[in-house]
C-alpha positions in Angstrom: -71.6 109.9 13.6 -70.9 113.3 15.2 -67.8 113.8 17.6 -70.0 114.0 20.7 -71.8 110.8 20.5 -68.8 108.9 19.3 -66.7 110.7 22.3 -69.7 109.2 24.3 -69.3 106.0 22.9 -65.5 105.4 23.6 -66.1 106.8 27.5 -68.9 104.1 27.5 -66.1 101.6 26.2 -63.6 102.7 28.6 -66.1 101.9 32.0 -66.3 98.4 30.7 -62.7 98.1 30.1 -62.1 99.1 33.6 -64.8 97.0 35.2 -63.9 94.0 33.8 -59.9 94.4 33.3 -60.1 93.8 29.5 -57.0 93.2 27.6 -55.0 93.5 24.1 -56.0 89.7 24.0 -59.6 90.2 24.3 -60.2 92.7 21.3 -59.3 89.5 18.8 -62.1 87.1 19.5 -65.3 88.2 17.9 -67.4 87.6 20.6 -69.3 90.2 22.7 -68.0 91.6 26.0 -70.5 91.1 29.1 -70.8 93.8 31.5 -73.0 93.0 34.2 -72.6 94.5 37.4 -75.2 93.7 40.4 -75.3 96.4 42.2 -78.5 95.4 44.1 -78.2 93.1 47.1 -80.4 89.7 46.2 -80.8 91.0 42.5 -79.5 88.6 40.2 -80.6 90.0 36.6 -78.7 91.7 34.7 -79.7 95.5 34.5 -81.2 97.3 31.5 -78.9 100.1 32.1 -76.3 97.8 32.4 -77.0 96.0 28.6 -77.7 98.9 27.4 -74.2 100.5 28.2 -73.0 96.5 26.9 -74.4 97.0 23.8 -72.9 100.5 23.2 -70.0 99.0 24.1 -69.7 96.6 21.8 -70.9 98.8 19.0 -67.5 101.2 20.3 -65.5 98.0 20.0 -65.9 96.5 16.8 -65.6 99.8 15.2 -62.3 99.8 16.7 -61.5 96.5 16.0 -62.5 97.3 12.5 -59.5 99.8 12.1 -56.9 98.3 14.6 -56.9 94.4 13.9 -55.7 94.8 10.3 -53.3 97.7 11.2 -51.5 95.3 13.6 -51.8 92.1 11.2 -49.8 93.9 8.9 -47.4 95.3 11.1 -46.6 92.0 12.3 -45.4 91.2 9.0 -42.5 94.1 8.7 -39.2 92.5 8.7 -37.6 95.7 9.3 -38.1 99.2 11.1 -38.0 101.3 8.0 -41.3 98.8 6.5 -43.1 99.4 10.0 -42.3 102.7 10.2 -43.9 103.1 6.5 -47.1 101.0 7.4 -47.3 103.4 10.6 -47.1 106.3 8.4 -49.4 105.3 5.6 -52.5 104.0 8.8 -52.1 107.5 10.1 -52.5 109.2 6.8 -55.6 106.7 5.8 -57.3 107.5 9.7 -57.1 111.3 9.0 -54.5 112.4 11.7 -53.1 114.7 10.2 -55.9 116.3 8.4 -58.2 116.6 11.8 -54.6 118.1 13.0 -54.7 120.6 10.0 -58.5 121.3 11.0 -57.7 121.7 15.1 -54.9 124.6 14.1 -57.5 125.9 11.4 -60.0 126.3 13.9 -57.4 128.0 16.6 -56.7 130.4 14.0 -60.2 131.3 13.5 -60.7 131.7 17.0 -57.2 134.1 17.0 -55.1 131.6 19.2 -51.9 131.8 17.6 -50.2 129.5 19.9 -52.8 126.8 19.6 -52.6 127.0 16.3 -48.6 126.6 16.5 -48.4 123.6 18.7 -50.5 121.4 16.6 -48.7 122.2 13.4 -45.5 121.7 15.6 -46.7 118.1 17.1 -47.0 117.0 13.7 -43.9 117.7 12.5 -42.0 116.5 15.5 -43.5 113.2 14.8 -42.3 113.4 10.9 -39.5 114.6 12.6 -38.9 111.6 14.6 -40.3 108.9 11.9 -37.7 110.1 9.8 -34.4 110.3 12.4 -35.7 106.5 12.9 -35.4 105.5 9.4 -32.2 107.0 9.0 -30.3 105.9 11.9 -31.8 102.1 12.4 -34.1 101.3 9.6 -32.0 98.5 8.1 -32.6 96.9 11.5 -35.1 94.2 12.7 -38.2 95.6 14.1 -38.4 95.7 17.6 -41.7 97.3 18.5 -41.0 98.3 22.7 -37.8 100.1 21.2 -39.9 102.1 19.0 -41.9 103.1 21.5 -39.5 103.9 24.0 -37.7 106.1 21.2 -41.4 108.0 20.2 -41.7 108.4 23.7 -38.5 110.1 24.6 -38.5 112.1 21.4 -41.8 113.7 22.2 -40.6 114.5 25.9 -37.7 116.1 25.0 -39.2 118.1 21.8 -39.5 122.0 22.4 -41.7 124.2 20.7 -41.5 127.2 19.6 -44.4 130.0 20.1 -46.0 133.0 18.5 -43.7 136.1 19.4 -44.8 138.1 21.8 -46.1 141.6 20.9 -46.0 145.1 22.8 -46.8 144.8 26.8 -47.3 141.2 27.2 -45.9 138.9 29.7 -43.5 136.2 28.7 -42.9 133.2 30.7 -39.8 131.1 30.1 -37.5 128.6 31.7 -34.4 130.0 33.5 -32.1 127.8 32.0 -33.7 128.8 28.3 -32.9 133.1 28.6 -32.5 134.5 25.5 -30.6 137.7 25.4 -33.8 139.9 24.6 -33.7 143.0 27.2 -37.4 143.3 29.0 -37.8 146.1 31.4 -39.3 144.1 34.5 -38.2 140.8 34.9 -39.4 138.0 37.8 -37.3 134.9 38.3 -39.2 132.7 41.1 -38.4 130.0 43.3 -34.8 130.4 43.3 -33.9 127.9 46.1 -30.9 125.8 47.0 -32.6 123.2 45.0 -33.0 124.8 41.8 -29.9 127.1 41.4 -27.7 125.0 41.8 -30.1 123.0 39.1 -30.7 119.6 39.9 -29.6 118.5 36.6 -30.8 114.8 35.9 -29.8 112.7 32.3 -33.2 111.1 31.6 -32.5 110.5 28.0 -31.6 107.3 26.0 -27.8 108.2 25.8 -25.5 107.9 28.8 -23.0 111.1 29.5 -20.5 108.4 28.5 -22.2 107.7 25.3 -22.8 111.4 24.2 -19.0 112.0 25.0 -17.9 108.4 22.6 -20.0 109.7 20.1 -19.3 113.5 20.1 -15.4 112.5 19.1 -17.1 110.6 15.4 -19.8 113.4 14.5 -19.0 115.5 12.2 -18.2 119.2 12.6 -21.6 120.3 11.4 -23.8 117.7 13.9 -23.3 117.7 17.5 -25.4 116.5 20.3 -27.2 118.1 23.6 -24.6 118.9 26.2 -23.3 116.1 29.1 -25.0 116.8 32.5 -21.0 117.9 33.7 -21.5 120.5 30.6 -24.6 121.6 32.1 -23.7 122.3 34.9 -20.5 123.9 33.9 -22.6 126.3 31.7 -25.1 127.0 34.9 -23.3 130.1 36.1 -23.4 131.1 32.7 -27.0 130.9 32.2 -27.6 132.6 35.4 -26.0 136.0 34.4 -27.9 135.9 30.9 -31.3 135.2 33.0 -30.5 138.5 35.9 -29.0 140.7 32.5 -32.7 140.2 31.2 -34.4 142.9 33.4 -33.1 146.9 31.8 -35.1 148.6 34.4 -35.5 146.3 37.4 -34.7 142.5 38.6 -36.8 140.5 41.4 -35.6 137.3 42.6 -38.1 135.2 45.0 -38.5 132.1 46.8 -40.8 129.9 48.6 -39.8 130.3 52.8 -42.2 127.0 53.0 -41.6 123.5 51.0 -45.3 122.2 51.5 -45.1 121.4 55.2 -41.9 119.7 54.5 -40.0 122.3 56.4 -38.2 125.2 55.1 -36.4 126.4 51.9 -32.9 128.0 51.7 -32.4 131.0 49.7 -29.6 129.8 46.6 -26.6 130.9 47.1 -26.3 133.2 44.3 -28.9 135.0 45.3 -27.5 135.3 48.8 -24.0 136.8 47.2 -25.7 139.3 45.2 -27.9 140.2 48.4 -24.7 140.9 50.6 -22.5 142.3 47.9 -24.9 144.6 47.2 -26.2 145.2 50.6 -29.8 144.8 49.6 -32.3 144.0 52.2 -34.6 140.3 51.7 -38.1 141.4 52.4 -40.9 139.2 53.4 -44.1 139.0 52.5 -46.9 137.1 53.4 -48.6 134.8 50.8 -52.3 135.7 52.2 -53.6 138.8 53.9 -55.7 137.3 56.4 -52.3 136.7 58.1 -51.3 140.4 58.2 -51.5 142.5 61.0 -50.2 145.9 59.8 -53.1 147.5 58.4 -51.2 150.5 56.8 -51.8 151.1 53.1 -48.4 150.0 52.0 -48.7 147.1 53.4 -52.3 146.2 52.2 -51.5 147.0 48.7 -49.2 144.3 48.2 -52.4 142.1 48.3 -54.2 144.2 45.3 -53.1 143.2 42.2 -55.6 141.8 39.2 -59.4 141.5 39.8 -59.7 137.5 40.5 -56.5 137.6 42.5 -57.8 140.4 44.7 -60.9 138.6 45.6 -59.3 135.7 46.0 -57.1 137.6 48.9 -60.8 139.2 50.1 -62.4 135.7 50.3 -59.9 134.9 52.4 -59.7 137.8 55.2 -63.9 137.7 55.4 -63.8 133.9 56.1 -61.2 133.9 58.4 -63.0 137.1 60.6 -66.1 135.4 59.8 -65.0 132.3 61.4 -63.1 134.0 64.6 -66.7 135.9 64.9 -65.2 139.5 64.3 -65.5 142.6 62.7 -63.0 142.8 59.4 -60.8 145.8 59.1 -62.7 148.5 57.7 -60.0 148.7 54.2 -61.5 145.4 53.3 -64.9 146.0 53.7 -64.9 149.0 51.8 -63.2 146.8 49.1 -66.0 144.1 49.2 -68.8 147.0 48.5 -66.4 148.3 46.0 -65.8 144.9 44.2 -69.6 143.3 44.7 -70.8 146.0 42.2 -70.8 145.0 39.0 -69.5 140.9 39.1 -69.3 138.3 37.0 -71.3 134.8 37.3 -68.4 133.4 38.8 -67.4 135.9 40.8 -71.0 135.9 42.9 -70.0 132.1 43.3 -66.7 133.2 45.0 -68.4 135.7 47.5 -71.5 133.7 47.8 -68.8 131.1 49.4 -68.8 133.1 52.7 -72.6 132.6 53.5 -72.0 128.8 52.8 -72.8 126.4 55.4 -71.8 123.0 54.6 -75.9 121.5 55.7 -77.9 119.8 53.1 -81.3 121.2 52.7 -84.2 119.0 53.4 -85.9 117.9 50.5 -89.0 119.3 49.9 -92.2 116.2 50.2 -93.1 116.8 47.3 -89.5 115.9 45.7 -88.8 112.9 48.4 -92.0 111.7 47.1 -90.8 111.9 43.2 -87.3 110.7 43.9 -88.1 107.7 46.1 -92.2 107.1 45.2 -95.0 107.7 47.5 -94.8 103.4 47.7 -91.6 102.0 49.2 -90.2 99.2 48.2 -86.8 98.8 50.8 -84.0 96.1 51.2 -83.3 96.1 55.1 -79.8 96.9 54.3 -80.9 100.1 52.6 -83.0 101.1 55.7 -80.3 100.0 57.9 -78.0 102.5 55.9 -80.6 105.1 56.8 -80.0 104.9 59.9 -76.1 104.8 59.9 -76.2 108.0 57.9 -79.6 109.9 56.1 -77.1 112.0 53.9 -75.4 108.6 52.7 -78.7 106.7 52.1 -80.1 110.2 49.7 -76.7 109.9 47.5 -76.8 106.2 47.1 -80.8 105.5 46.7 -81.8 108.6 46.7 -78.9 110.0 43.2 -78.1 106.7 42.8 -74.9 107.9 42.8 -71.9 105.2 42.5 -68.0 105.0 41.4 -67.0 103.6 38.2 -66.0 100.2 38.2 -62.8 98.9 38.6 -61.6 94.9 37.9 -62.2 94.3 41.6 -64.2 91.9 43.4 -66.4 93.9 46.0 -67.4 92.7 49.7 -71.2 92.8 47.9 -69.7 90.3 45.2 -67.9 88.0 47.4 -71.3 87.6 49.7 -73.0 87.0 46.1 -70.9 84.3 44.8 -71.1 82.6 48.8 -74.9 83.0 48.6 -75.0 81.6 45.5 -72.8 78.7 45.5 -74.7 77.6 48.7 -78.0 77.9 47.5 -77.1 76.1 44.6 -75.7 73.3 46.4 -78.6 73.0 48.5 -81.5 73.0 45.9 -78.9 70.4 43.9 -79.1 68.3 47.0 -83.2 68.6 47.2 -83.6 68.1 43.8 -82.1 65.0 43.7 -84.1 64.1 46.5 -81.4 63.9 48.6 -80.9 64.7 52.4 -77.9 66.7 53.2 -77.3 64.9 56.8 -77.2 61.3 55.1 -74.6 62.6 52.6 -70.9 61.2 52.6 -67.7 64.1 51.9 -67.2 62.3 48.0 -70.9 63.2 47.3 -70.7 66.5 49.1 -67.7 67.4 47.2 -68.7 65.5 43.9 -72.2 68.4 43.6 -70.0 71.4 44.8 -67.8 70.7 42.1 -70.4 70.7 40.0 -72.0 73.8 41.3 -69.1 76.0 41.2 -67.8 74.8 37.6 -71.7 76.1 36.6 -71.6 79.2 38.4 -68.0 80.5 36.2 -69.7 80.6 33.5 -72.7 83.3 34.6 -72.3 86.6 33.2 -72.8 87.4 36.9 -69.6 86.0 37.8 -67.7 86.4 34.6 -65.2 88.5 36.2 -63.7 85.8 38.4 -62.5 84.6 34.8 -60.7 87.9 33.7 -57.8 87.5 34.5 -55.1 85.6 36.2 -55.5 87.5 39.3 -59.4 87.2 39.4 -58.6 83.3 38.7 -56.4 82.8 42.0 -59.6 85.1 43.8 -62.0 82.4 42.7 -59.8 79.6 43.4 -59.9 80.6 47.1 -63.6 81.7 47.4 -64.6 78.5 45.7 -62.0 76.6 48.4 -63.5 78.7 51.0 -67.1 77.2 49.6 -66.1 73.8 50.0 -65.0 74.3 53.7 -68.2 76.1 54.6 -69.9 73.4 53.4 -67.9 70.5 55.3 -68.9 72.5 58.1 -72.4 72.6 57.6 -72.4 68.9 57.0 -70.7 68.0 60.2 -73.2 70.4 62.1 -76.1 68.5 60.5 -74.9 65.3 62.0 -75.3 66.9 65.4 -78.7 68.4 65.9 -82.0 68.0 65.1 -82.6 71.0 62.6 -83.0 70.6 59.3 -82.6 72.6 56.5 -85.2 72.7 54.7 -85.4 76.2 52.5 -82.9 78.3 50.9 -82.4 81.8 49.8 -86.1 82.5 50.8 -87.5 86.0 49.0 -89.9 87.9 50.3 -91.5 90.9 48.8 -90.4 92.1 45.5 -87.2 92.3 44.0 -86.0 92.6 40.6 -89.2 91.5 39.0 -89.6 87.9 41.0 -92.6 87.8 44.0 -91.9 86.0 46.9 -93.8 85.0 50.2 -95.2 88.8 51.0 -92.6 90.4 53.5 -93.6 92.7 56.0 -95.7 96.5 54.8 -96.3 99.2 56.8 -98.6 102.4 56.6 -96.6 105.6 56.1 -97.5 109.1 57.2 -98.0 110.0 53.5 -100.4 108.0 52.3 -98.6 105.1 50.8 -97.1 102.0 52.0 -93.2 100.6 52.8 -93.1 97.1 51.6 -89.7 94.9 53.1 -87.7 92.9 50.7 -85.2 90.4 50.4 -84.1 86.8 50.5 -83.3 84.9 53.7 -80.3 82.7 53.3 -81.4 79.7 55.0 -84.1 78.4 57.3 -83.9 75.5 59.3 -87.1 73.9 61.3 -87.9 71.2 63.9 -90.9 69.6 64.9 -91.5 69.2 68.7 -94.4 67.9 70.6 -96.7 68.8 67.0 -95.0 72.2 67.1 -92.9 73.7 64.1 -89.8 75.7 65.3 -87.8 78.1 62.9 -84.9 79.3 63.2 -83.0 82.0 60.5 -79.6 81.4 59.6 -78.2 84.7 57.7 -74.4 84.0 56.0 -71.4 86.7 56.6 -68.2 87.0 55.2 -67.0 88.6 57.9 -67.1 87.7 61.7 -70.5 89.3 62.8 -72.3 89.1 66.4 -75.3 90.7 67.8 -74.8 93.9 68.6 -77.8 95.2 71.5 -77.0 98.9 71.1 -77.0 98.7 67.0 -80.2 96.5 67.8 -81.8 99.6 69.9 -81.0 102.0 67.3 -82.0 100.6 64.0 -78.4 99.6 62.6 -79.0 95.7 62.4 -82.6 95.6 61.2 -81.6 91.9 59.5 -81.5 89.1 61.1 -84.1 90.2 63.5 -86.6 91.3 60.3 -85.6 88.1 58.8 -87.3 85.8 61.7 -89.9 88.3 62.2 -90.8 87.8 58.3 -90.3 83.8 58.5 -92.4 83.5 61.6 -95.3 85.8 60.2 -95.8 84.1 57.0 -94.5 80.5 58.1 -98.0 78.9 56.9 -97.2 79.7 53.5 -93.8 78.7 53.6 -94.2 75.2 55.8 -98.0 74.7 55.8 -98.7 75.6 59.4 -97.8 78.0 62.0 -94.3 78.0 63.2 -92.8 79.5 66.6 -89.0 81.0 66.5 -86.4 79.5 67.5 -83.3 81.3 66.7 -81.8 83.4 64.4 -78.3 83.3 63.7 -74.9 84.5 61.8 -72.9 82.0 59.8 -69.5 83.4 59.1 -68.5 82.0 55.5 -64.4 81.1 56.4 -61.7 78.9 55.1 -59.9 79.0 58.8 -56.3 78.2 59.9 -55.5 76.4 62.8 -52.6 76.6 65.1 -50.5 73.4 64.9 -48.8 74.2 68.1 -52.6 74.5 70.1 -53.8 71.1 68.5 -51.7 68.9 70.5 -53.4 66.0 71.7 -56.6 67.2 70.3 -58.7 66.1 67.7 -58.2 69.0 64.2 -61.6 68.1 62.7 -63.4 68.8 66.1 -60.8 72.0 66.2 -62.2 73.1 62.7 -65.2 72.7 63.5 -65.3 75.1 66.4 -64.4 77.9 64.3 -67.5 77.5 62.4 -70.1 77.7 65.4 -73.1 80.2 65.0 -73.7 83.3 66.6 -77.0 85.0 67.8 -80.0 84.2 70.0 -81.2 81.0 71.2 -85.4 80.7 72.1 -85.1 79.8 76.3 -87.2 76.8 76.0 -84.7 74.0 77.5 -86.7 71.2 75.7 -86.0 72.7 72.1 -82.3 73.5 73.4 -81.4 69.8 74.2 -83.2 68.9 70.6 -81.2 71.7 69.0 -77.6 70.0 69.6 -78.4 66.6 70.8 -74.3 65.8 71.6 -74.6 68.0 74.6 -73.3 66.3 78.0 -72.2 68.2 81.0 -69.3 70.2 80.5 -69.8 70.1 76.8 -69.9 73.4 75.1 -72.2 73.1 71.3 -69.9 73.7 68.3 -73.3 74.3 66.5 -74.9 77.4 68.7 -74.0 79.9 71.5 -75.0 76.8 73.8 -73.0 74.7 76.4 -74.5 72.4 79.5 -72.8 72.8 82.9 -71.6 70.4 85.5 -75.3 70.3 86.7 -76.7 69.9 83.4 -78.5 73.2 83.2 -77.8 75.1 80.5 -76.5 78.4 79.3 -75.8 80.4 77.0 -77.1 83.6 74.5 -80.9 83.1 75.7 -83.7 85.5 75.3 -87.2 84.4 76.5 -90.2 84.5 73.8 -92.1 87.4 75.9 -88.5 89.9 75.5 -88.0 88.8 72.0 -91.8 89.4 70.6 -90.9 93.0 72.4 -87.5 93.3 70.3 -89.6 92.4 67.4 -92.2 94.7 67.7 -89.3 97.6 68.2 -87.6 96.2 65.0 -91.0 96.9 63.4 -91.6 100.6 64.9 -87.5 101.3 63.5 -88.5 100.5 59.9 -91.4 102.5 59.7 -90.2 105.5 61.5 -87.6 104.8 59.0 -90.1 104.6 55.8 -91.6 107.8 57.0 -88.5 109.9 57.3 -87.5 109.0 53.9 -90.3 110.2 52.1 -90.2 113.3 54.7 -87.2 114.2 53.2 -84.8 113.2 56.0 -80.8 113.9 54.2 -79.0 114.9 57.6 -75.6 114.5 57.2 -75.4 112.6 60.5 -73.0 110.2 60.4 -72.1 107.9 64.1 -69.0 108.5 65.6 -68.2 105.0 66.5 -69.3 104.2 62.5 -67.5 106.7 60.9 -64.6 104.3 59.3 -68.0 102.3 57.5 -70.0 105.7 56.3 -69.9 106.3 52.9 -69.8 110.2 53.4 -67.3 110.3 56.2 -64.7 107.4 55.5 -65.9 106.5 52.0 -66.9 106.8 48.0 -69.2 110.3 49.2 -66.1 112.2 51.2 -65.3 114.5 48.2 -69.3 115.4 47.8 -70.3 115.5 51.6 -67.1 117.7 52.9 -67.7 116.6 56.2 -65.5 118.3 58.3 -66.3 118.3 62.5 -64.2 121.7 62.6 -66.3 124.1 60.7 -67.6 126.6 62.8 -71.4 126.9 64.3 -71.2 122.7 64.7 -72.4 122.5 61.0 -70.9 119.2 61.0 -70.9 117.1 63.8 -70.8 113.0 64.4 -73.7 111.7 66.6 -73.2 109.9 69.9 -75.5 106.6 70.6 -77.1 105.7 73.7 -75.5 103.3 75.1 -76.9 99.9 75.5 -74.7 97.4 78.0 -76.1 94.1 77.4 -79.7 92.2 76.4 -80.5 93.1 79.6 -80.2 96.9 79.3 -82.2 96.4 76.0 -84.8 95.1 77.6 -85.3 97.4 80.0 -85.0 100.2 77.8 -87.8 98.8 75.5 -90.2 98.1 78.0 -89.6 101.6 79.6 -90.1 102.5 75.7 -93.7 101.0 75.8 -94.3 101.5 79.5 -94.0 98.0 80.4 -91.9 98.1 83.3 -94.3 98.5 86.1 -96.9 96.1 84.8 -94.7 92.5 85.2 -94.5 93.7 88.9 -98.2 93.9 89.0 
C-alpha cells in the first residue's frame, strides 16, 4: 500500500477514535468498531459515508492490531528492564524504524538539506543512546513500564543536537545561554528583559538539586553531571560576557516594550548598566510603519529590510489608510508600483488582501441549482436555519461542512434518544393493544425498562456505552425518560385527548415515504417538498368532529415566540399542524379540525422542599411538565380538553385555567387568525425554497440570535470572519421587526394581505 493511502487510512482511524472515545481496551476484542453518526434530524440509518469510513476503519485497525497485540503480549512477559528493553529494540528493528529513518536523511541529502539530514541520524542515536544508559544503570531491575516512559521522555527533551556548520555569510541562531567563543562580526541578542537575564532557571529533570549534589560527591573524576540550578545561575553572568564578546564589529541588544497586552516589559538590568556606563542612548522603534509619523527617509528605512518582510510592512500602511479613507504617503506608493512588478503567486495573494471585502458572492443559479437540486427536499429546521442566517444554511447544506467528532453527546443526540425512547414506548403500548390512560406505574415502568435496555444496544446509540462517562449520561437521560413518561401518564388521566400516533413522517427522508408533507412551486421550475416526523398527535371526537392537536418534544424550555413566528424562525410546530390537518384523512380516516399545537419540554425536574409545604409533590411535579403553545378558542373543546377544570383551577395539562366566573382563559387564538398564521407559514417556506436555489448566501446573521448562529457564535466563526467593525458596513447583524404580542401578529398579517379594512365591512 503506498504512504498516501495508508496515511489516509490511519486519519480515517483516528476520526473514529475521537468520535466514539475508543480505548487501549477496545483494540483486544476482535470485533468491529461502529461508527454511526446521525447527523440528519429524523434520519435513523446509518450513512453510506459513514460505513464506508467504518469499514476503512477497521481495515486501519486490524492492521495495527496485527503488529501491536503480539508486541505487547510479549512485553508483558519481561521480568526485567534489560529483557523489555531488548524486545523494544528487536520490534523496532523488525517494523523498519530505523531503516525508513536511514531513508528520510537519504532523501534530505539528496534534496541538499544538511540539517535534515542531521537530525534524523541524531534522533536515532539519542534513542540507542538512551536504551543503552537504561540497561546499564537499572536493567537488573523489575520492569516498570510508566518509569520507562517517563525516562524516554525526559531523555528526548533534554537531548541537544548538533547541526551542520555554518559556512561563509550565513546567519546563525543560538541560545544565549549556549555562546560559543566563535567571533561573528554583527551579532543580535533579543528579548533581553528582566525576565530572561536574570534567566528564570527552572529544574524540570528527574534529579532533584539535592540529588545531583549527593551524587556528584560518588562519580568518578571522569563523569559528572549537568550543573544545579544555584550553579546556573552562579555561571549566568558568566555566560552573558561570552554572548556580548561574540559581536568583533558591532553588538545590538533588544527587547519587547509590550508583553502581549499584559502590560509592559522592563529592560534587564545588565543591559541598563552597560547603557549608562557607557552613555549610550536606548532608541525606539516602532514594530509597524503604519504607526509612524515621521516620513523622513531615515526613519522609513528601518521598515525595508527583505522582500516578504517589506510587504508585509506595505500591507499594513495601505490597509490602515485604506480603512481611515486617505491618501498614503507618497514613499509607499511608489514602493507598491515598485514591488507589484514582477511577484510571486503568493505575493499577488498578499496585495490582493487590500481589495478584500469580507461578502460572499452570490452563487450563480446555475450552481445553486447543482449544489442543492432544482427539486427541494427541506427539513423545516433546515429552512428555519435559513432564515436565522443564509451564509450558515450554504456551509451546512449547502458544503456540507461539519467538525470532526468528538466522544460527546450532542443537543441533536439527546433529542434522538428522547424521541426514540418515547416512540418506542408508545408503539410498545399499541402493539400490545394496550391503552396508555388505563396503564398502572409497574406496567409503565415494566415497558420503559424494556425499551431503553433495547435501545443501548443500537449502533445509533452505541456511544452512551463508551465509556464510563457516556454510562452516567445515559443513566440520566434514560431517568429523565422515565419521568417524562409518568408525566404523560398522569396528563392522560385528565383530559379527553388521546394519543393515538407517534413520530408521524411526512415527505421523504432517508429512504422511508410517509403521509405526503406539504410542496410548493418554486420560481425555477421545480418543486420544495417539506419533510419530517411529528412527534406525537393527539385527537378528540366532538359532536362527530375529529380535533387534532400536534405535540412537538424539546429538551430545552421552548414557548411560542410571535416575532420568530412573523419572520420565519419557528416554521415547526406551526408546519407540523398545518401538515397533520391537510392530510388528516389519510392519517385518521376523515377530515380533522386543529386543535392545538404544542411544546413538551422533555425534563427530570427538582422541586423546592421548602415551597411544598402543605402541598401535594406529585400535583407539584406535575405542574412543571404543563404544555406550551396555542389552544383552538372553541370553549366546548376547551372544557373536553382538561376535563378537571373548576373555577379557580388553573390546567397542569395546557396554557388553560377557568376563572371565578367560569369563563376561561388562557393562550387562545381563534380558527379565522390561525388559518391566516398558517397560510403566512406557508408563503415563509416558499419564499424560502426560492431564495435557496436563487443563490441567497448573505452572511446575515440576527443580532438578538447571534449567541445560536453557526457563523457568528459557532463551528463557522473561523470560515465566516464576521467582524461588525470592518469598514463600508461589510458586516453587519440584522435587526427584526418587532412583534409585541399575538395580537400585533395579527395585525401585521392581515395588513400583510390587506385584510384589515374588510372585518370592518
Amino acid at each position: 500500500m503506498k504512504t498516501e493511502d495508508w496515511r489516509k487510512q490511519v486519519d480515517i482511524l483516528e476520526n473514529v477514535v475521537l468520535a466514539y472515545g475508543y480505548e487501549g481496551k477496545d483494540w483486544k476484542p476482535d470485533e468491529d468498531w461502529i461508527y454511526a453518526r446521525f447527523h440528519l434530524e429524523e434520519m435513523d440509518e446509518q450513512l453510506d459515508a459513514d460505513k464506508w469510513m467504518q469499514d476503512i476503519a477497521n481495515q486501519a485497525k486490524n492492521e495495527i492490531r496485527s503488529i501491536l497485540l503480539p508486541f505487547y503480549k510479549c512485553l508483558s512477559k519481561a521480568e526485567t528492564n534489560q529483557d523489555a528493553a531488548r524486545i523494544l529494540y528487536q520490534f523496532i528493528e523488525k517494523q523498519g524504524v530505523h531503516e525508513h529513518m536511514l531513508y528520510w536523511r537519504d532523501q534530505a541529502l539528496e534534496e541538499g538539506d544538511l540539517d535534515d539530514a542531521r537530525k534524523h541520524e541524531q534522533v536515532w542515536q539519542t534513542f540507542i543512546q538512551l536504551l543503552d544508559e537504561f540497561v546499564d544503570v537499572l536493567g537488573d531491575e523489575k520492569w516498570d513500564i510508566e518509569s520507562f516512559q517517563t525516562i524516554l521522555e525526559t531523555g528526548f527533551e533534554q537531548a541537544t543536537y548538533s547541526i551542520v556548520p555554518p559556512s561563509i555569510d550565513q546567519v546563525q541562531f543560538s541560545s544565549f545561554d549556549k555562546s560559543r567563543i566563535n567571533t561573528r562580526k554583527v551579532v543580535f541578542i533579543l528579548g533581553l528583559t528582566d525576565t530572561k537575564l536574570p534567566m528564570n532557571v527552572e529544574n524540570d529533570s528527574i534529579l532533584t538539586d539535592e540529588d545531583r549534589e549527593t551524587l556528584s560527591q560518588v562519580l568518578p573524576v571522569d563523569k559528572f553531571l549537568a550543573p544545579t540550578t544555584s550553579g546556573l545561575l552562579a555561571s549566568e553572568p558568566f555566560a552573558a560576557y561570552l554572548a556580548f564578546m561574540n559581536a568583533s564589529e558591532k553588538l545590538i541588544l533588544s527587547y519587547p516594550v509590550r508583553n502581549d497586552g499584559a502590560g509592559d516589559n522592563r529592560l534587564s538590568p545588565y543591559i541598563d548598566r552597560l547603557a549608562r556606563y557607557f552613555s549610550i542612548p536606548i532608541q525606539s522603534y516602532y514594530s509597524e510603519a503604519s504607526v509612524l509619523r515621521e516620513e523622513s527617509l531615515s526613519a522609513l528605512s528601518h521598515y525595508i529590510g527583505s522582500r516578504v518582510h517589506t510587504i508585509g510592512q506595505l500591507v499594513t500602511v495601505l490597509r490602515e489608510s485604506l480603512d481611515l479613507n486617505q491618501y498614503p504617503p507618497m514613499f509607499w506608493v511608489l514602493l507598491y508600483l515598485s514591488l507589484s512588478k514582477g511577484t510571486t503567486p503568493l505575493e499577488r495573494r498578499i496585495l490582493s488582501s487590500l481589495e478584500y471585502r469580507n461578502v460572499p458572492k452570490p452563487l450563480p443559479n446555475e450552481l445553486a441549482e447543482e449544489l442543492y437540486g432544482k427539486n427541494l427536499y427541506l427539513s423545516v429546521s433546515q429552512l428555519e436555519s435559513f432564515y436565522l442566517d443564509p451564509y450558515s444554511h450554504f456551509l451546512r447544506y449547502g458544503l456540507r461542512l461539519r467538525e470532526r467528532a468528538v466522544q460527546e453527546l450532542t443537543p441533536a443526540e439527546t433529542g434522538n434518544f428522547f424521541h426514540d425512547a418515547l416512540d418506542s414506548v408508545f408503539r410498545t403500548i399499541v402493539n400490545r393493544d394496550l391503552a396508555f390512560n388505563t396503564l398502572t406505574e409497574k406496567e409503565l415502568n415494566t415497558i420503559t425498562n424494556e425499551v431503553l435496555s433495547s435501545l443501548y444496544d443500537k449502533n445509533k446509540f452505541r456511544l452512551l456505552s463508551m465509556s464510563n462517562r457516556m454510562q452516567f449520561v445515559r443513566k440520566q437521560l434514560s431517568q429523565t425518560v422515565r419521568q417524562m413518561l409518568w408525566a404523560m401518564l398522569n396528563q392522560s388521566k385528565r383530559t379527553k385527548m388521546t394519543a393515538k400516533k407517534s413520530e408521524v413522517l411526512f415527505g421523504r427522508l432517508a429512504g422511508k415515504q410517509g403521509i405526503p408533507g406539504l410542496s410548493f412551486p418554486l420560481n425555477n421550475g421545480g418543486e420544495l417538498h417539506v419533510r419530517g416526523k411529528i412527534d406525537r398527535l393527539d385527537t378528540l371526537e366532538l359532536d362527530n368532529q375529529l380535533y387534532l392537536s400536534v405535540v412537538d418534544y424539546k429538551s430545552s424550555d421552548k414557548t411560542l415566540d410571535f416575532q420568530e413566528l412573523y419572520h420565519g424562525l419557528m416554521l415547526q410546530l406551526l408546519t407540523y399542524l398545518d401538515t397533520a390537518v391537510e392530510f388528516s384523512e389519510e392519517l385518521f380516516g376523515q377530515k380533522a379540525r386543529p386543535a392545538g399545537a404544542f411544546y413538551a419540554h422533555v425534563k427530570n425536574p427538582m422541586l423546592d422542599g421548602k415551597k411544598l409545604k402543605g402541598k401535594d409533590p406529585l400535583l407539584e411535579m406535575l405542574k412543571t411538565f404543563k404544555m406550551k403553545g396555542i389552544l383552538l378558542n372553541e370553549e366546548d373543546l376547551l372544557l373536553q380538553m382538561d376535563h378537571t377544570l373548576e373555577p379557580k383551577i388553573v390546567s397542569m395539562i395546557y396554557p388553560l385555567r377557568q376563572k371565578a366566573d367560569s369563563s376561561l382563559s388562557g393562550d387562545f387564538i381563534m380558527l379565522e387568525d390561525l388559518e391566516l398564521l398558517l397560510r403566512h407559514q406557508r408563503d415563509k417556506i416558499r419564499e424560502a425554497g426560492n431564495l435557496i436555489v436563487s443563490g441567497d448566501n448573505r452572511l446575515a446573521p440576527i443580532y438578538d440570535k447571534k449567541r445560536f448562529t453557526p457563523s457568528v457564535g459557532g463551528e463557522y466563526q473561523s470560515i465566516s470572519q464576521f467582524d461588525v467593525l470592518l469598514p463600508d458596513n461589510q458586516n453587519q447583524y440584522r435587526k427584526l421587526t418587532p412583534v409585541k404580542n399575538q395580537q400585533d401578529l395579527i395585525d401585521k398579517l392581515k395588513s400583510k394581505y390587506h385584510l384589515l379594512g374588510k372585518e370592518e365591512k
